[in-house]
N, C-alpha and C positions, 0 to 999 in steps of 0.2 A: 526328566520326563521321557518316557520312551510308549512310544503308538504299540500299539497291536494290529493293526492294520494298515496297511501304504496310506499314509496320511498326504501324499500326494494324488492321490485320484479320489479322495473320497474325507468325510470328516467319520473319525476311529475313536473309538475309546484306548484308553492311556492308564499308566502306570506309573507313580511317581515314587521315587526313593529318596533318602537324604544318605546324605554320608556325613562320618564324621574323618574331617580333614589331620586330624593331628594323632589318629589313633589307627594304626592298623593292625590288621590279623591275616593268616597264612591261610592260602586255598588249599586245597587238597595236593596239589604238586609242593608246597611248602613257601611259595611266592608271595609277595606280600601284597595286600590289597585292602582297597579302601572300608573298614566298617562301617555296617548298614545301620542307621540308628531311626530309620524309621522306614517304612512301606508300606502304600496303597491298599493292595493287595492282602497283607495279616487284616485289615478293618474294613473290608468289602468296600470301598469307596468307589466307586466308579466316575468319571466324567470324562467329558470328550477332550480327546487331545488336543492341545492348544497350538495348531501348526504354526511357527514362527513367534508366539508368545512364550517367553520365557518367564520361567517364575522369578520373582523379588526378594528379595533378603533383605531384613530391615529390625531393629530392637528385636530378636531373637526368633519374630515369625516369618514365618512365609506366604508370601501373598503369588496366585495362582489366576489368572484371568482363563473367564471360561466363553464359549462362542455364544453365549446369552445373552450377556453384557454382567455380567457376575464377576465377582472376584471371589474365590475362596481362600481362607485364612487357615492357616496351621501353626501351633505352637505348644510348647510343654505348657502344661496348667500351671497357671501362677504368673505365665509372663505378658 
């Protein structure tokens, strides 16, 4: 999860990515770096960053607390 705005002076909207940990691919200098297997940002998702909440990994989803009292969930269809 990364803010867009100092999410220490102020509550930001955020950005979340996953990676996939067992698979990489080369940057542009030819270095190797984590593939992105999903982002925020491609599906207009927006919500406020969750300063010092971290998100959860659990049977394949992700679960995301939000400053509402929300949890938002993500996962491939099907699981």
């Amino acid at each position: 999860m990364i803010p867009y705005g100092d999410a220490n002076a102020q509550i930001t909207t955020g950005r979340f990515l996953c990676y996939d940990p067992e698979n990489f691919v080369a940057d542009q200098y030819g270095k190797p770096q984590l593939k992105v297997l999903w982002d925020s940002q491609q599906w207009n998702i927006t919500f406020s960053h969750p300063k010092f909440n971290v998100p959860v990994v659990s049977g394949g989803k992700i679960f995301v607390p939000t400053y509402d009292g929300r949890v938002d969930v993500y996962g491939l269809a099907g699981t």
